[in-house]
N, CA and C of each residue as an Amber inpcrd file, in Angstrom:
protein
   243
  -0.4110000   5.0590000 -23.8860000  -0.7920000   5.9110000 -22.7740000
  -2.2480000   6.3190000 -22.9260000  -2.6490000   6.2550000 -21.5870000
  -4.2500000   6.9280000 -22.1000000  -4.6470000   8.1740000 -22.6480000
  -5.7810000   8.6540000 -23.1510000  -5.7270000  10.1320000 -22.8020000
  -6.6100000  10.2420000 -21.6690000  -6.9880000  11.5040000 -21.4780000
  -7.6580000  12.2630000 -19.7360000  -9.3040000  12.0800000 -20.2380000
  -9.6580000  11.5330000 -21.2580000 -10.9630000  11.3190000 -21.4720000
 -10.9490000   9.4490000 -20.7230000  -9.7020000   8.9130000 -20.8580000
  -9.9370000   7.0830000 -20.5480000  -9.5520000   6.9530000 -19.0130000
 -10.3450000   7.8460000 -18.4690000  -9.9740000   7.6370000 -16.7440000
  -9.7940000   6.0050000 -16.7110000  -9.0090000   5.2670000 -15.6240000
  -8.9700000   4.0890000 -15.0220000  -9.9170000   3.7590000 -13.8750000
 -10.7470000   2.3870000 -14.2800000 -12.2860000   2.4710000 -13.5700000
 -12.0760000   2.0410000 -12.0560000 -10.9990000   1.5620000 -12.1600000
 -10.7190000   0.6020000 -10.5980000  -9.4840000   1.0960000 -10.1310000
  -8.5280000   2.1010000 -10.6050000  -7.7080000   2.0780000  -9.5770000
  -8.3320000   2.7440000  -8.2840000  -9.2450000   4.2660000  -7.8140000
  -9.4780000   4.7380000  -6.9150000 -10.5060000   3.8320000  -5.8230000
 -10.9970000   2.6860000  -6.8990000 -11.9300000   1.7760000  -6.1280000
 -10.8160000   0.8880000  -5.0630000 -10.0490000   0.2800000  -5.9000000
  -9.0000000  -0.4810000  -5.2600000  -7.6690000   0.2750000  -4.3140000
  -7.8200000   1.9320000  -3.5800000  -6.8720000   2.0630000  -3.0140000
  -7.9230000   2.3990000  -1.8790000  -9.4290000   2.7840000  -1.9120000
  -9.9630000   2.2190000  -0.7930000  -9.3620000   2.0540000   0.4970000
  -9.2070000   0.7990000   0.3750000  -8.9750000   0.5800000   1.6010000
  -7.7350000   0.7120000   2.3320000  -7.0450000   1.3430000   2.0100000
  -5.7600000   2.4450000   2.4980000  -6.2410000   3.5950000   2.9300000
  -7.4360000   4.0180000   2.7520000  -7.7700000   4.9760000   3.9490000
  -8.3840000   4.6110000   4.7920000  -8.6210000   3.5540000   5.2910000
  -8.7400000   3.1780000   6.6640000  -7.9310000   4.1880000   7.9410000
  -9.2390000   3.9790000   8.7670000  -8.4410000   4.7250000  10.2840000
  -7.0750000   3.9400000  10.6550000  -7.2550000   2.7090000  10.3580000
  -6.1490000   1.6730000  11.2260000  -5.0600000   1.3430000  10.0830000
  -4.8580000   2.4610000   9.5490000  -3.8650000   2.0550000   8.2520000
  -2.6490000   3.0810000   8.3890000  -1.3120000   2.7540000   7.9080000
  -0.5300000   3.7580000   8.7950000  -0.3910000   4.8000000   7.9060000
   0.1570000   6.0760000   8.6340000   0.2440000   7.3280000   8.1120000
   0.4740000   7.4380000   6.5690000   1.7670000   6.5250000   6.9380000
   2.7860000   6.8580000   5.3650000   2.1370000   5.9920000   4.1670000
   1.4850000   4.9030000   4.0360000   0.3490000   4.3990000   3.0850000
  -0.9580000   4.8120000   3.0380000  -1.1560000   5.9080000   3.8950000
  -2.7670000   6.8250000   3.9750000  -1.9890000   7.6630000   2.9280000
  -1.1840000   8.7350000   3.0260000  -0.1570000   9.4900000   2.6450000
  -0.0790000   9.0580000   1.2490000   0.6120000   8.0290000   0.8600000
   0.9010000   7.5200000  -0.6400000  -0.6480000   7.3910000  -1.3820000
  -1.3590000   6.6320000  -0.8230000  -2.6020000   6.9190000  -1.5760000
  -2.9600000   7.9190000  -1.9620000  -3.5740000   8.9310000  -0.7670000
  -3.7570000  10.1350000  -1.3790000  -3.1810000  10.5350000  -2.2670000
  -1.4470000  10.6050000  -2.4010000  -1.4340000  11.1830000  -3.5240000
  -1.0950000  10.2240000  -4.6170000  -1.4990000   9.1100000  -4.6830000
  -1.4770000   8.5780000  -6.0180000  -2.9030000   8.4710000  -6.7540000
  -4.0860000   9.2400000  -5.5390000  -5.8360000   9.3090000  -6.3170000
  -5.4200000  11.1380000  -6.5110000  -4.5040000  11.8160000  -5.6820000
  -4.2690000  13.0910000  -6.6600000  -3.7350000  13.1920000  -8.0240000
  -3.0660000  12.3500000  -8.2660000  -2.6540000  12.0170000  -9.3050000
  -3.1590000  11.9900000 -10.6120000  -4.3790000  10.7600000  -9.8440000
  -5.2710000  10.1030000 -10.9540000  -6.3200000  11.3970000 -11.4400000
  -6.5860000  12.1330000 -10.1440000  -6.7930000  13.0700000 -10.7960000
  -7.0380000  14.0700000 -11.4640000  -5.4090000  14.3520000 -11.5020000
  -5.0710000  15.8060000 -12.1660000  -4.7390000  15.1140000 -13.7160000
  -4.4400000  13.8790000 -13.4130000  -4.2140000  13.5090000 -14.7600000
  -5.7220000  13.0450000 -15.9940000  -6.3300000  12.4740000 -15.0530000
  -7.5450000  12.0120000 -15.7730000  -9.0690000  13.0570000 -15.5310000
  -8.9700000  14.2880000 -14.4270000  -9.6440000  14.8880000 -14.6320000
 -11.3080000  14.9690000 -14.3460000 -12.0030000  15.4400000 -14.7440000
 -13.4260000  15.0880000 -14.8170000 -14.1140000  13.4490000 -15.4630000
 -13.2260000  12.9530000 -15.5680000 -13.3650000  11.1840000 -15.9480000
 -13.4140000  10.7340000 -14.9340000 -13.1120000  11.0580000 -13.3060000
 -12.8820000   9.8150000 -11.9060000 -14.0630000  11.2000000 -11.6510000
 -14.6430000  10.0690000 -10.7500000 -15.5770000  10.9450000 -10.0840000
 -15.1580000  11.6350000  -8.6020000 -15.6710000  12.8950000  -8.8220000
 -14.7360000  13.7020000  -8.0740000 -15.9570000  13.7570000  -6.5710000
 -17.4960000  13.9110000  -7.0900000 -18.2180000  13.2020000  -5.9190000
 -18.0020000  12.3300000  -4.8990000 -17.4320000  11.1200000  -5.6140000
 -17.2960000  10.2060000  -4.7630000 -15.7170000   9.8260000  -3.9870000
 -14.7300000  10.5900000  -4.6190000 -13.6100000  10.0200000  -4.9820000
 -13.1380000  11.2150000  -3.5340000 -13.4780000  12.4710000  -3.9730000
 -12.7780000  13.6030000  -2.7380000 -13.4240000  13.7030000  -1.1420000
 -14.2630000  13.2640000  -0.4230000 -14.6860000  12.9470000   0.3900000
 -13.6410000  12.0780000   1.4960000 -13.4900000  11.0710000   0.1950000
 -12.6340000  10.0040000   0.7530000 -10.9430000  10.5540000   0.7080000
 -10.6950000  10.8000000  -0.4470000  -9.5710000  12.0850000  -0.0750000
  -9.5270000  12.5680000   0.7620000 -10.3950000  13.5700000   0.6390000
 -10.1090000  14.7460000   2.3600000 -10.0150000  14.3570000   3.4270000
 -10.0670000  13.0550000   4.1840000 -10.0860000  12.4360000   5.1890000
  -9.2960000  12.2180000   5.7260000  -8.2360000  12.2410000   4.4030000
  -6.3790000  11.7180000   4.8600000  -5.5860000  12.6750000   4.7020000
  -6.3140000  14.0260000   5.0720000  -5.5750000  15.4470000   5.4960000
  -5.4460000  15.9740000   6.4640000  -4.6410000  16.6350000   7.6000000
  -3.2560000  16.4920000   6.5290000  -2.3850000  15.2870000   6.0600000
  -1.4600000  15.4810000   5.1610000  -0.7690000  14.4440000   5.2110000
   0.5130000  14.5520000   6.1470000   1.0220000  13.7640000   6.9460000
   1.9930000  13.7410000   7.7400000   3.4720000  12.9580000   7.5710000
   3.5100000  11.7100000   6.3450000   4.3850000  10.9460000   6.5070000
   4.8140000  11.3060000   4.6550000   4.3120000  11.5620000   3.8650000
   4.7050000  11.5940000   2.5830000   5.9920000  12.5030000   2.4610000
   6.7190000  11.7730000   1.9710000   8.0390000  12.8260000   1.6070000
   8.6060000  12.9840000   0.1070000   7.8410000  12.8780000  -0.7260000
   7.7970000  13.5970000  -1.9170000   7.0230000  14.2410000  -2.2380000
   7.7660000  15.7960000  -2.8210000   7.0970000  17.0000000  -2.9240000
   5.8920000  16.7870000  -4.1790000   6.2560000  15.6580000  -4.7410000
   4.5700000  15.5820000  -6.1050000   4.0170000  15.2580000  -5.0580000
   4.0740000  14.1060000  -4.2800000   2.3370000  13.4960000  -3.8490000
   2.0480000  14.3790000  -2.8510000   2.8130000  15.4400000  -2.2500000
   1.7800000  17.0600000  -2.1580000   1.3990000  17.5410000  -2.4940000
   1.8440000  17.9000000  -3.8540000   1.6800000  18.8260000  -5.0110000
  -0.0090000  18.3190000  -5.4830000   0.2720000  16.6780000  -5.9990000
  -1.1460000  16.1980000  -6.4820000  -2.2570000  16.6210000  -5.8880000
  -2.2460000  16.3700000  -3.9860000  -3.2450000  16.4370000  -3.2690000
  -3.4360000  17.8010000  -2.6050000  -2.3630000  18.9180000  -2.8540000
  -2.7250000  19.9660000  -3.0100000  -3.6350000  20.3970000  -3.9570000
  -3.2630000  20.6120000  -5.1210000  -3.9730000  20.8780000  -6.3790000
  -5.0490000  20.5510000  -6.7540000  -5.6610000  18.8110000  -6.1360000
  -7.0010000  18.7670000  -5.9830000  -8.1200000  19.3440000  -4.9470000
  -7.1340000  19.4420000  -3.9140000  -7.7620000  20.2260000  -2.5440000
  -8.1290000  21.6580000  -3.2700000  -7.3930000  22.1450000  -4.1960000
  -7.5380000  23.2750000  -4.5290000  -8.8150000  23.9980000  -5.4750000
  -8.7410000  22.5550000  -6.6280000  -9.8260000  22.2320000  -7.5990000
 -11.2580000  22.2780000  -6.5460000 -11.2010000  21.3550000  -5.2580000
 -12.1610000  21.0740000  -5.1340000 -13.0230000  22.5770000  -3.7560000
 -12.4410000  23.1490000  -3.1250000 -12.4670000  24.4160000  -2.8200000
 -13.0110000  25.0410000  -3.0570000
């Protein structure tokens, strides 16, 4: 397992393009919270410059129906606030 110092260099690069306008709710939705994820888990290692911009875009979320991948993209919404 990693620790929160070995952020992962390409996953937030590679979900990209799931926030597209023309991409549907519920995979805008899962992304977000699988780059909330990345991180609450990895922290000041993903860049939060570049990384929450593109986040915030796919708020609210409308189609996610598990209470973590709210929780994640709450908690960074919160961090970043």
């Amino acid at each position: 397992m990693l620790s929160g110092s070995q952020a992962p260099g390409r996953p937030p690069q590679a979900l990209h393009p799931l926030f597209q306008a023309g991409e549907e709710a519920g995979v805008r939705d899962n992304a977000a919270g699988a780059v909330g994820r990345l991180l609450a888990a990895f922290g000041g290692a993903v860049p939060l410059e570049a990384v929450a911009p593109v986040l915030l875009t796919a708020l609210p979320l409308t189609e996610v129906r598990s209470a973590r991948g709210h929780a994640a993209v709450a908690d960074v919404s919160w961090r970043c606030g």
